[in-house]
N, C-alpha and C positions, 0 to 999 in steps of 0.2 A: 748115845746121841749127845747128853750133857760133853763126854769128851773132844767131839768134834765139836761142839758149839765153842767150846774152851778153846780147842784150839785155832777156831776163828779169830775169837777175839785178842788171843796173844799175837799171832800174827797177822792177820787179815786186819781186825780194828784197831790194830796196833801199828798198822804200817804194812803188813805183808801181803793186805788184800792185795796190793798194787807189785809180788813176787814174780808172779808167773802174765799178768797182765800183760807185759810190750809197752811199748811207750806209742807216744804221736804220732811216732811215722809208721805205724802200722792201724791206720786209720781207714773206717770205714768206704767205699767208695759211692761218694755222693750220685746216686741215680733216682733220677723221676721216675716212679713209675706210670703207667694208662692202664688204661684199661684192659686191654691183653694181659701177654704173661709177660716178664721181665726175670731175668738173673739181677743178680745184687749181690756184690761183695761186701762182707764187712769182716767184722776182727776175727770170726771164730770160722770163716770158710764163702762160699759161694749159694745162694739161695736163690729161690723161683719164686716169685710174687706175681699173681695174679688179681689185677684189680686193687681194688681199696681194702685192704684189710679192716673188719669191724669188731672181731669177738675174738679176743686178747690175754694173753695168758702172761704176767710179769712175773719173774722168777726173780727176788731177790730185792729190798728195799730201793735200791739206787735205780732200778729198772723201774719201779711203780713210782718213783719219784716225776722221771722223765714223760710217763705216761701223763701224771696226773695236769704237770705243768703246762702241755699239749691240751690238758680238757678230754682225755679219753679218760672210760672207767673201765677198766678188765674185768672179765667175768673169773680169773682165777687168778690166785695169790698163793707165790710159797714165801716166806718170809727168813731170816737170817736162823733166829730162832726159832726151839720147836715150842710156838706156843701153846699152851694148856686150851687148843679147844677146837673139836670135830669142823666146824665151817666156821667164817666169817660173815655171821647173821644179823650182828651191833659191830661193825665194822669200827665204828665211830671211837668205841670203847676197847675194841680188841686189838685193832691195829698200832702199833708205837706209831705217834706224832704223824701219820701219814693216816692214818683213818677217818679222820672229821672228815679230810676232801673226798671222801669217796660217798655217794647220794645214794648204794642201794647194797644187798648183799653181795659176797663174794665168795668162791669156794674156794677152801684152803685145797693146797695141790701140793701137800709134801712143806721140804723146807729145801732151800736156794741149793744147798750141795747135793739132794738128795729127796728131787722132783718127785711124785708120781704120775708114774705114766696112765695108769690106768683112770687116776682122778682128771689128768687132762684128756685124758680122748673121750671121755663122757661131756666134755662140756662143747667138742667138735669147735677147737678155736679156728680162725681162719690166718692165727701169724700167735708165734710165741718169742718172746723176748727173753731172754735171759746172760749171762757171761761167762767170759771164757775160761777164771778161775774154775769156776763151780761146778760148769756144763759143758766144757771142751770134751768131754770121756762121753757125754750122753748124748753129744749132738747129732750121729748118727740114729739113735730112735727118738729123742724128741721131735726130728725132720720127717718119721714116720709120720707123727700127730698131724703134723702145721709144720707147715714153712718157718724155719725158725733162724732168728736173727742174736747174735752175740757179742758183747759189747765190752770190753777193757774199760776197768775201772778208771773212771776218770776226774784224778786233783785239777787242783785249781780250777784252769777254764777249759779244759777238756771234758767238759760234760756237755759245753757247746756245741763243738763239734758233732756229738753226739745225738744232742736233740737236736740239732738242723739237719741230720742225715734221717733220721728218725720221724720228723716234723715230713719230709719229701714223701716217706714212703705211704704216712698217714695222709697228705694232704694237707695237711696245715703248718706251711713253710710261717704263714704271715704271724701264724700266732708264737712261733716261735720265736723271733724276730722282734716281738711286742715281752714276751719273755724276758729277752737278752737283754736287752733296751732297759726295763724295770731294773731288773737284777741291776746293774752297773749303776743305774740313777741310785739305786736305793745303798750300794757299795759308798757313793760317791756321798751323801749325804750322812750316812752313821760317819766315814772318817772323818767329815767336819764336826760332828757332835760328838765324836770320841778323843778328838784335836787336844779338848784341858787335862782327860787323863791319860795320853800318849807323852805330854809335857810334864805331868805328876808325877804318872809313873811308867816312864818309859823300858821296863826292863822285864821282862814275863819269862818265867819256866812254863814247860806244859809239857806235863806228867802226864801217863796212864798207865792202871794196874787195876788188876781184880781182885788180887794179895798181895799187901803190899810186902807182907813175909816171906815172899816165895821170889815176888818180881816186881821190876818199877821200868817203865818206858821215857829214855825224855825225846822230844822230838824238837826238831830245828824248824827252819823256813823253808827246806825241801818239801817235808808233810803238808796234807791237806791243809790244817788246822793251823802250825805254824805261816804257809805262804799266806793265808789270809789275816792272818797276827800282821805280819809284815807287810804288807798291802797298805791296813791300816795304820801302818806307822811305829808300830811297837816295836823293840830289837827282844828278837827272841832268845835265848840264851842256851848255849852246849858246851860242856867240857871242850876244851880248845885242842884236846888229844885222841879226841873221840874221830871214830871213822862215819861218812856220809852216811851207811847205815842205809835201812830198805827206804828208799822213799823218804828219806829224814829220821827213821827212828831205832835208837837204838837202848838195848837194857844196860844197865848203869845201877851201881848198887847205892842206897841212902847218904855211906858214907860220903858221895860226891858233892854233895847237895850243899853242905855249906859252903865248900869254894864259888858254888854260885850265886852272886850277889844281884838275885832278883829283887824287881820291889812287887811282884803277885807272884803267884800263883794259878794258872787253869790246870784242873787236876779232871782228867776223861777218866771215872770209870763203870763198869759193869759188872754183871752180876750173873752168871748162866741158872741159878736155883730158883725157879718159879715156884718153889711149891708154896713158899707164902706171901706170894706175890698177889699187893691189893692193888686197887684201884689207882695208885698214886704209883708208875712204872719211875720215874725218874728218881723216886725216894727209896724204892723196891733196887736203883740199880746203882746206886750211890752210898748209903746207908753203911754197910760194912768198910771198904773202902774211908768213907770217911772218920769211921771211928776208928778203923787200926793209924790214923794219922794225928790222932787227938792223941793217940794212947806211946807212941812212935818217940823216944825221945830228941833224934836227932831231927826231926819233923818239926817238932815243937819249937826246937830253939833257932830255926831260920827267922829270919825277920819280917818275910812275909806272913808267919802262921802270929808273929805276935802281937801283928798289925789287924789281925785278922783279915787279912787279903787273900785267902786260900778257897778259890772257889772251885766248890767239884760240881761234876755235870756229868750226865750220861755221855757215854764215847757213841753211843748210837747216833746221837745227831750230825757229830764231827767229822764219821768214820762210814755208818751206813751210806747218809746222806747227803753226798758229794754237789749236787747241785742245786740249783737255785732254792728250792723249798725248803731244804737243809742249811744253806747259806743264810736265808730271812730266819729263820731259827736260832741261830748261832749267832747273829747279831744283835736279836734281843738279849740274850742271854749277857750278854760280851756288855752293853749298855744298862741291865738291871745290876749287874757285876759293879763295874767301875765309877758310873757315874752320884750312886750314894756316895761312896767313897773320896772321890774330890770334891763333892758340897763340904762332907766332913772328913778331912784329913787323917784328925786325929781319933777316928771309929777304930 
């Protein structure tokens, strides 16, 4: 399992979750449902939905995002990683950054690539949610369980699309709507107060790697992480011989790194070894990561590491977590980052 998870994260959290995904135009088909039964198109095929779906099975971080945003609470969670533990009983404490919003237990049902079946038809969902990466191969028995919906990883503002198709089937267009609206005020106000360090320091790498000995990712303004870099104003920085690459991101070995004349640093990464993993996940998935770059000589002598401008961060935020809950996360982060830094320049 530790393999596949690895393999997630070099290329699914690394960019390649969005490989086999589709783009845009292969977009859900916005249908209201009533009360009766209704067919519904979406990414992964055609489903039957009867009524208002209430007991909810999210297969995969970006799915329980969408849920949560909406104000539903699923009774079953598989999660990206396999984390260290039989149910989801302190949800609050077990779940990566998506756990506080959940108000009660939840049972773990597998992990995203590799559902079980058996843990979902004990809990008798009445609709399961999951994506086409992960669940394309299993959507003919998870449609045994519950009617089941599949959704294409969605950058930038394709997650919109998503929860308003999603919001229709749940019933709650309006609060989605009231979602969208936040999100963009909240976009539109960090750019003004990120305005003196885009003027500072307008030039950003953004790296990810699990080892940095093995592998380094840079990603452009294609990527999730970069288009919202660029959003806010920042020019994001790629070898100028490099190819578009999945989605923005492509491996690139250290030696490149000083022909790029950043002034930071965002460095995503993670960790798949749980086994001493405490209480603090974001220190648990950054920690190694950070010290092979301390230790790195070509790392060291960029000018952003001597400025001390090289902030790392879980890739789980940037990469799980595509929409809006993810996005208010990522902005804190981006604003604890930068804005010490232009009070004091010379930090």
């Amino acid at each position: 399992m530790a393999t596949v998870i690895k393999s997630l994260f070099i290329g699914l959290l690394v960019g390649a979750l969005t490989l086999a995904c589709g783009t845009t135009g292969n977009q859900p088909d916005q249908t209201t449902p009533t009360s009766g039964c209704e067919r519904i198109q979406h990414d992964g095929g055609e489903t039957e939905i009867c009524g208002q779906p209430q007991t909810i099975v999210a297969i995969g971080p970006s799915i329980l995002e969408l849920l949560l945003a909406l104000d539903m609470q699923p009774v079953g969670y598989a999660d990206y990683y396999a984390l260290p533990f039989d149910n989801f009983d302190q949800p609050q404490s077990q779940i990566p950054y998506l756990g506080e919003r959940l108000t009660g237990q939840v049972k773990k049902v597998g992990t995203w690539n590799s559902p079980s079946l058996e843990a979902i038809l004990k809990l008798k969902p009445d609709l399961i949610v999951g994506s086409t990466l992960a669940n394309q191969g299993q959507y003919s028995l998870l449609s045994q369980a519950a009617p089941t919906l599949l959704f294409s990883y969605g950058v930038n503002e394709e997650w919109q699309v998503q929860l308003r198709f999603l919001a229709k089937v749940l019933n709650r267009s309006e609060k989605a709507e009231q979602v969208i609206a936040a999100h963009n005020q909240l976009v539109t106000e960090v750019r003004q107060t990120l305005r003196p360090a885009v003027q500072t320091y307008p030039q950003v790498l953004l790296l990810a790697s699990e080892q940095l000995d093995q592998e380094l990712a840079i990603e452009n303004r294609d990527s999730r992480c970069g288009g919202l870099l660029e959003n806010l104003g920042f020019k994001v920085l790629a070898p100028k011989n490099i190819g578009t690459g999945t989605r923005g991101v492509n491996n690139i070995s250290p030696e490149v790194l000083p022909e790029l004349k950043s002034d930071w640093i965002f460095f995503l990464a993670w960790n798949t070894d749980f086994s001493d993993a405490g209480p603090d996940l974001e220190k648990q998935q950054i920690s190694a990561v950070r010290q092979q770059w301390q230790e790195n000589a070509i790392a060291q002598s960029l000018p952003a590491s001597q400025s001390n401008q090289v902030y790392f961060h879980s890739a789980y935020v940037c990469r799980a977590l595509p929409g809006p809950i993810g996005t208010e996360l990522l902005l804190k982060q981006l604003q604890a980052d930068l804005l010490p830094a232009v009070n004091s320049p010379t930090q």
